[in-house]
N, C-alpha and C positions, 0 to 999 in steps of 0.2 A: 655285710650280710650275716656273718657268723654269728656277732657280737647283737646285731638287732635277734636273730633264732636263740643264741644261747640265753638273752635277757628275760627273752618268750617264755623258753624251756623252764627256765628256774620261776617267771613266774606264775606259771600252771601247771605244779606237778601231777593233778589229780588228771588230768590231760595223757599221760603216757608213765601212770605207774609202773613201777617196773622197769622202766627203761632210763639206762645211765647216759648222762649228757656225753662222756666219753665215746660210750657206744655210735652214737649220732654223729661226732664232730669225725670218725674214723671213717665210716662210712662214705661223709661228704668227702674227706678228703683222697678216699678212691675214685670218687668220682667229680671234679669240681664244676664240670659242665654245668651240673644240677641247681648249680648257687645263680647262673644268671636265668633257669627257669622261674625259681624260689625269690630271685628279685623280681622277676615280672608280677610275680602274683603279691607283694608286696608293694608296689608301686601301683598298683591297680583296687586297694583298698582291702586286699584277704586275709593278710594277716597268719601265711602261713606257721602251723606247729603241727610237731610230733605228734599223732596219736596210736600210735602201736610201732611195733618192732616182731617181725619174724624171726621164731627165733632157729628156726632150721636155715632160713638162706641170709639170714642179716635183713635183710631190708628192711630196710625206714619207712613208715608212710606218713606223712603230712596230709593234713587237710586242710581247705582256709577257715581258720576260727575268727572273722570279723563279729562281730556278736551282729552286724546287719549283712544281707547282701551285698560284696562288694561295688561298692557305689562306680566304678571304672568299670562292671561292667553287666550295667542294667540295659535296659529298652531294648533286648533282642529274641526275637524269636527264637526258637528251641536249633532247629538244624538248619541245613543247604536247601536239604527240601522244601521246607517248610519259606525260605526266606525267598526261594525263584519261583515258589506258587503266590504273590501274596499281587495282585495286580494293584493298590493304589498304597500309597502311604507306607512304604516298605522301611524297616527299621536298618539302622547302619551293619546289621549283621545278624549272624547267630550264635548262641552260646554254644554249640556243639563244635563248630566253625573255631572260635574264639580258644576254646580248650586246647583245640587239636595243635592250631597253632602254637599255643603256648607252651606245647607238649605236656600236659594234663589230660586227663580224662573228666566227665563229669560227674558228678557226687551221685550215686546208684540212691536207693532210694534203702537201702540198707547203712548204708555208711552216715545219710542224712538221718537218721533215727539211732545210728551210733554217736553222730557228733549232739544232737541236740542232748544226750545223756551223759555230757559232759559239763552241761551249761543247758542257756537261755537263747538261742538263735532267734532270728529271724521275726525279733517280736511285731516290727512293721514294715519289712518286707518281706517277698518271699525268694525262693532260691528255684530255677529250671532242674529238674532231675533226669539221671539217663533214663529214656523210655523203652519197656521193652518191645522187642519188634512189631507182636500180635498188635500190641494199643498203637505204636505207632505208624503202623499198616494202613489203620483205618481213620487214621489224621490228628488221632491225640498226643496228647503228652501228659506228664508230669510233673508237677512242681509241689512245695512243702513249705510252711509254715510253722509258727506256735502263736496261738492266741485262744485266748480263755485257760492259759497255765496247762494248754494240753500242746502234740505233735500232730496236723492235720498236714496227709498228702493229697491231693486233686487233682483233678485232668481240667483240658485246657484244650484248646487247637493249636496244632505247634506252632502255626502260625500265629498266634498274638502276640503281645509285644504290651509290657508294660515299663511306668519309672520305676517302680520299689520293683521289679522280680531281676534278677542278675542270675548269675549261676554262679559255686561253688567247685574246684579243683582237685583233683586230691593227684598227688606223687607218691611212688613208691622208688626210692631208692637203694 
């Protein structure tokens, strides 16, 4: 998993200027646990990489940069809630769900407007975003796209469930 991250790292520098691969391999290796989260989200089509570095506590953060939604893990409704209110045709899960497990969080709707200004995301899917509580109170959610060369975020019922919408990860190490 190093050698697939450092291959990434070198080649996307404009992904986490400023931050030295050094820096990075140091960090994982205080913490290795990290490597078999950073596998899951590789094995599951994300394509974790570095995109900042704190630089008061060290941490590392990753996001998945697939240039699509990761394909391992679309057709799920937004959260728990959202997947035990859905009475027919319930999808295999939730992205919120799927995160938590994987010990990720999901890609806030700030960091999805950080990643897409790194690159081209999600030209034909989309990506589930964290919803804030108010909008998700009253049954919605969030999710994010680019088409027409522009970043378009939308709400949704957190209940639906598509093939192209998956969610995106982000770690901080």
């Amino acid at each position: 998993m190093l050698d697939v991250l450092h291959a990434r790292f070198v080649s996307h520098p404009h992904r986490h200027a400023g931050v030295r691969w050094e820096q990075v391999a140091a960090r994982l290796a205080e913490r290795p646990e990290t490597l078999s989260v950073l596998e899951l989200l590789e094995s599951t089509g994300g394509e974790p990489d570095v995109v900042g570095i704190d630089n008061q506590t060290g941490a590392v953060t990753f996001y998945d940069c697939s240039v699509e939604s990761p394909a391992g893990r679309r057709s799920l409704c937004l959260d728990e809630e959202a997947l035990l209110g859905r009475k027919r045709n319930s999808p295999r899960g939730s992205a919120a769900g799927e995160a938590t497990a994987a010990g990720v969080r999901l890609m806030s709707e700030e960091e999805y407007h950080h990643l897409q200004g790194l690159g081209e995301f999600d030209l034909r899917t989309s990506t589930w975003l964290a919803t804030p509580p108010h909008l998700r109170a009253l049954g919605g959610a969030l999710f994010g796209d680019r088409r027409y060369g522009r970043v378009f975020v939308y709400h949704n019922g957190a209940d639906s469930y598509y093939a192209s919408r998956g969610w995106r990860g982000v770690l901080s190490v």
